[in-house]
C-alpha positions in Angstrom: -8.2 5.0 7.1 -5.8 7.5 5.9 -4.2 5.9 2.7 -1.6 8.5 2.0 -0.6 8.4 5.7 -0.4 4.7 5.1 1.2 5.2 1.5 3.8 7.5 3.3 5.3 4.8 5.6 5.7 2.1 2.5 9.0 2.4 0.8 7.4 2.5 -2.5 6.4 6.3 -1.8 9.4 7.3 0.5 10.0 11.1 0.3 6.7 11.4 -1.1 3.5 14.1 0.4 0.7 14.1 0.0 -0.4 16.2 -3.6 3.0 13.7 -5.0 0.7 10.5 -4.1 -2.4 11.7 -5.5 -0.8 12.7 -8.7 0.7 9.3 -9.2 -2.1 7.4 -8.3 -3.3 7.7 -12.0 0.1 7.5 -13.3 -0.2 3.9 -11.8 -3.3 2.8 -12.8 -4.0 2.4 -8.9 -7.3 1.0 -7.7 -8.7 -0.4 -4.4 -10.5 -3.6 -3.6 -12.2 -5.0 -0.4 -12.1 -8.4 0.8 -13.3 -10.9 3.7 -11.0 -13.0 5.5 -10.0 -16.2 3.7 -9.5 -14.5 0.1 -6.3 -16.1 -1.5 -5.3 -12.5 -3.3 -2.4 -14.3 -4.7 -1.7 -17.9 -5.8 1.8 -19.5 -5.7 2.5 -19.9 -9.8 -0.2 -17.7 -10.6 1.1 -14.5 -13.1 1.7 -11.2 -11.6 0.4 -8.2 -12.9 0.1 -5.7 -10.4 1.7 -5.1 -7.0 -0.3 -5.5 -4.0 0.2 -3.4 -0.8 -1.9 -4.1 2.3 -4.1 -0.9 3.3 -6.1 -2.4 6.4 -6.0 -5.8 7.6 -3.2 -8.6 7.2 -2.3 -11.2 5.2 -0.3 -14.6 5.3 2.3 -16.0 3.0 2.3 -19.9 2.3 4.4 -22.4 0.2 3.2 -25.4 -0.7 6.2 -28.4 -0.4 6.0 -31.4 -3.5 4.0 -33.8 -0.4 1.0 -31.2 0.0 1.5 -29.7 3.3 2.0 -25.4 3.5 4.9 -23.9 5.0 4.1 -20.6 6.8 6.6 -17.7 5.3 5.4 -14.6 7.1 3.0 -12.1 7.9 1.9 -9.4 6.0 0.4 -6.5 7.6 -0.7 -2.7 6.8 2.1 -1.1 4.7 3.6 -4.4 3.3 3.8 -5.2 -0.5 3.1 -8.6 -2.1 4.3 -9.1 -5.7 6.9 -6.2 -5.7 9.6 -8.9 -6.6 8.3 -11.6 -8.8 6.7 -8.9 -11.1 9.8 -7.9 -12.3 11.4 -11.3 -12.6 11.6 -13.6 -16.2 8.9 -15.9 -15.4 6.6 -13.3 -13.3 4.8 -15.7 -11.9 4.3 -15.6 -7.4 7.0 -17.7 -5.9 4.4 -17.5 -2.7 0.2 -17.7 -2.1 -1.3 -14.8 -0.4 -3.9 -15.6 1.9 -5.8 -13.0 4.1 -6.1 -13.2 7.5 -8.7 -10.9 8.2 -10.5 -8.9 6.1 -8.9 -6.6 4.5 -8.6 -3.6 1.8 -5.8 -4.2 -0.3 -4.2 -1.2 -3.2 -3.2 -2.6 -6.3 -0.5 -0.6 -8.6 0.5 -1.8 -12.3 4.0 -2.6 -12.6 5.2 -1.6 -15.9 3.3 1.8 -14.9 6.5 1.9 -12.4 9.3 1.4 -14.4 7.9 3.3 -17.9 7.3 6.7 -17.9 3.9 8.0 -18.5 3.0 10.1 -20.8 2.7 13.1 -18.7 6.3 13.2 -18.1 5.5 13.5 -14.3 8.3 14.4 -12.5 7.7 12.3 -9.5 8.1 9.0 -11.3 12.2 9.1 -10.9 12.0 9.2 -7.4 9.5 6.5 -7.8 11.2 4.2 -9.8 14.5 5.3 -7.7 12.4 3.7 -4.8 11.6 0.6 -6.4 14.7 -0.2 -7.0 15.7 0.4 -3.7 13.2 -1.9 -2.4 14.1 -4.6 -5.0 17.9 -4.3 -3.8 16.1 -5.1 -0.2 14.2 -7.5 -0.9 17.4 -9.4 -2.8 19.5 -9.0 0.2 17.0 -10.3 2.7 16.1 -13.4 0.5 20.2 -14.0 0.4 19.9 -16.1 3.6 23.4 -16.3 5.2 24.3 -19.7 5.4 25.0 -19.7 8.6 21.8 -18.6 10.2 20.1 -22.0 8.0 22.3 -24.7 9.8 21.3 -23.3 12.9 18.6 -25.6 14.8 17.0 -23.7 17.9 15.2 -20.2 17.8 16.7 -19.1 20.4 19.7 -20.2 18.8 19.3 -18.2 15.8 18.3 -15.1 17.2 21.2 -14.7 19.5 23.5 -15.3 17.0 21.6 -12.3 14.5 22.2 -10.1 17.7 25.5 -11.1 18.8 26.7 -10.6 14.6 24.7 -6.8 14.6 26.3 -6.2 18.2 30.1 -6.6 16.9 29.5 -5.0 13.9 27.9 -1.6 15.4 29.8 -1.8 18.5 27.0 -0.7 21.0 24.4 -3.3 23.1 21.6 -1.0 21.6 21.7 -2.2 18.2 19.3 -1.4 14.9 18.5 -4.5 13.0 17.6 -2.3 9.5 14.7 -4.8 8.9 10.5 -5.5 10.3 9.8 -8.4 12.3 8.3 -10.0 8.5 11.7 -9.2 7.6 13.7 -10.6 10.0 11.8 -14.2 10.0 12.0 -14.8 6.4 15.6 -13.9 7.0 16.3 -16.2 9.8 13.5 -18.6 7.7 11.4 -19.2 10.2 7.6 -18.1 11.3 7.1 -14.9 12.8 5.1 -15.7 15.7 7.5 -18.5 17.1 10.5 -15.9 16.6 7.9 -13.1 18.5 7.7 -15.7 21.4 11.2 -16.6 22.3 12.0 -13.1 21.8 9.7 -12.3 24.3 10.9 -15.5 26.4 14.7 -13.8 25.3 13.3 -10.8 27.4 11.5 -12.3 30.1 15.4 -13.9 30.7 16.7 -10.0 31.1 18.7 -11.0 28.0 17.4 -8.3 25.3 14.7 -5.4 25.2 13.2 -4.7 22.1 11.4 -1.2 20.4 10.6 -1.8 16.8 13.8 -2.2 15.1 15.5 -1.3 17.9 17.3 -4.3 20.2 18.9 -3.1 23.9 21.3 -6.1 24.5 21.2 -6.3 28.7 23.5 -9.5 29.3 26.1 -9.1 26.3 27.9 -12.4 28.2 24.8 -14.7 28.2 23.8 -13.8 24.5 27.9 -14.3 23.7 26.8 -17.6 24.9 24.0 -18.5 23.6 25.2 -17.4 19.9 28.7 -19.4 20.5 26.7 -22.6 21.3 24.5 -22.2 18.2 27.6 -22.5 15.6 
């Protein structure tokens, strides 16, 4: 496992090399913990106190609704942050539980050692905390769920009509979504493995290909379609 190659890709340490890492990772009180599959590293109403980001292994976020049951609201997997929001929220409390799917190393980083400046004066905490906010204006806009994706029924339904919006606004059938798959189905509000399998149905059809964040729109008239009869 190469952690600062890992670190490098999380938009916590964008812009960062390596010595820039390792110099913060005592400015933020960072340490490491290992855990087997099944370990609930954050509980829905529990207090944040540090940010989590997944080093190895995965993770699963679930809500628990007022009759018991758990709704499934993503996947976490190596890169991805848990806590990043809530912590800097009034009642800093989870709004999700953490569960791991797999076993898993996870780095934990203190949040007000993020936003305060330590007592080195390090000049790499600016761009830090110029990150953070980035990724909180992110996260804000993702969890603003257009309305109109919500009153939408079918997957397929929903995904055509994300494409067919990106498609007129960039003006090109190879169109950049600006978001991960995690991303995309808490957006959409829906599980990411049923979104991964109609989009894979979506390209069996010859309707879309698909790198990354990357969509290649093949039959612009069928997902026209399939995004008018979703409204």
């Amino acid at each position: 496992m190469n952690i600062f190659r890992i670190l490098k890709k999380n938009k916590l340490f964008f812009d960062f090399d390596d010595k820039e890492i390792n110099k913060m990772f005592d400015c933020l009180h960072g340490h490491i913990n290992k855990y087997s599959r099944g370990r609930v590293v954050a509980e829905e109403g529990a207090p944040v106190q540090e940010i989590g980001i997944i080093l190895e292994g995965s993770a699963v976020k679930f809500l628990r609704k007022p009759d018991g049951s758990l709704v499934n609201c993503g996947e976490l997997t190596v890169g991805d942050m848990f806590g990043e929001v809530e912590g800097y929220t009034d009642e800093k409390v989870f709004s999700t539980s953490v569960v791991l799917a797999e076993d898993s190393t996870v780095l934990y980083v203190s949040i007000p050692s993020i936003v305060k400046q330590c007592s080195n004066n390090c000049p790499h905490h600016q761009k830090l905390l110029e990150n953070m906010l980035s990724c909180l204006a992110n996260r804000i806009d993702l969890m603003n769920i257009d309305q109109k994706y919500l009153k939408i029924k079918s997957m397929r339904g929903k995904i055509s009509k994300l494409f067919y919006d990106k498609y007129l606004q960039q003006g090109t059938p190879t169109i950049h979504l600006g978001f991960n798959r995690n991303e995309m189905a808490e957006y959409l509000n829906v599980s990411r493995p049923s979104m991964s399998r109609e989009m894979i149905n979506m390209k069996n059809d010859g309707i879309i290909s698909y790198r990354k964040d990357e969509i290649v729109i093949h039959d612009v008239d069928k997902l026209k379609e399939l995004a008018d009869m979703a409204k």
